[in-house]
N, C-alpha and C positions, 0 to 999 in steps of 0.2 A: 904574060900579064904585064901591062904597063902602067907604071904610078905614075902621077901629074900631080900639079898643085897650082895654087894661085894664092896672091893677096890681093888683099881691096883695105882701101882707108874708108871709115865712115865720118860722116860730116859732123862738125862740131856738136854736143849736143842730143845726137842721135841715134846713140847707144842702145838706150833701152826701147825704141822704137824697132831697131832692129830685131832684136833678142825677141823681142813679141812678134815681129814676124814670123817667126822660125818656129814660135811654138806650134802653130797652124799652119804648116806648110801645106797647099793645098793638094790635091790627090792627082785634078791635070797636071801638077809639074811635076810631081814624081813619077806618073806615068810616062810621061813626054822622053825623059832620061829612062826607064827601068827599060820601054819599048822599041829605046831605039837600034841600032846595031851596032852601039859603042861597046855590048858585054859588060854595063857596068857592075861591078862584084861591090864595090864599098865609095860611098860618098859622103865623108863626113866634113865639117864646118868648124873653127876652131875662132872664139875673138877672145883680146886682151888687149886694154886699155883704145880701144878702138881701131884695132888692127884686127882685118881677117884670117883668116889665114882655110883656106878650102885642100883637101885633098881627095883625091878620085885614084881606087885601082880598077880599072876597066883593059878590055881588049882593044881596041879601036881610039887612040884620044882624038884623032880628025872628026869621028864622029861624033862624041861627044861636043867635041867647039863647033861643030855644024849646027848642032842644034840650038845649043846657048847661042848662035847668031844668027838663025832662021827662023827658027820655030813659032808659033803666035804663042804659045805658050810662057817661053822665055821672055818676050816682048812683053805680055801681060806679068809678068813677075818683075819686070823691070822698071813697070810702072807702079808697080807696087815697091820699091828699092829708091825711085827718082825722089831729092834731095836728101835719103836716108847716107845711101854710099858717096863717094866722093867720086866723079869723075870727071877724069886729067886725062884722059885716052891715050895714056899709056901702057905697055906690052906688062899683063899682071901674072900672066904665066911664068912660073919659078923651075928653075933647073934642079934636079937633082944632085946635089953635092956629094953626097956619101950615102951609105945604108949599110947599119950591120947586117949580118945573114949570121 
């Protein structure tokens, strides 16, 4: 099983637009992710003070980033996200530093 993670900055302001996103998160995107052959086991979302902070333990993570970057799904979520998150297109993918066991 492989952990992954990511952050996102959101846009000035648009905090609690997010947060209300989230509360509805629609049933295509979680199907898009639960269906695909990433194995995902846990996908939770963490923000503070307008930092994201995402983590994913699934089988596959190529597949999971395939999807967040092909999917019409994810595209339609994105567009629901455009001027909420802040994007600089840079690499938001986080390494692994430590983990107790």
């Amino acid at each position: 099983m492989a952990r992954i993670a990511f952050h996102l900055e959101l846009a000035d302001g648009q905090r609690e637009a997010y947060r209300e996103a989230h509360e509805n998160v629609p049933a295509w995107l979680e199907e898009v992710y639960l269906e695909s052959d990433a194995g995902l086991e846990t996908y939770s979302v963490f923000e503070s003070d307008g930092h994201v902070f995402g983590f994913m333990e699934l089988d596959d993570p190529n597949a999971i980033r395939d999807v967040m970057e092909t999917s019409d799904a994810q595209a339609r979520w994105d567009e629901t996200m455009d001027g909420i998150i802040v994007d600089d297109d840079s690499e938001q993918w986080l390494d692994e530093v430590y983990r107790m066991r």
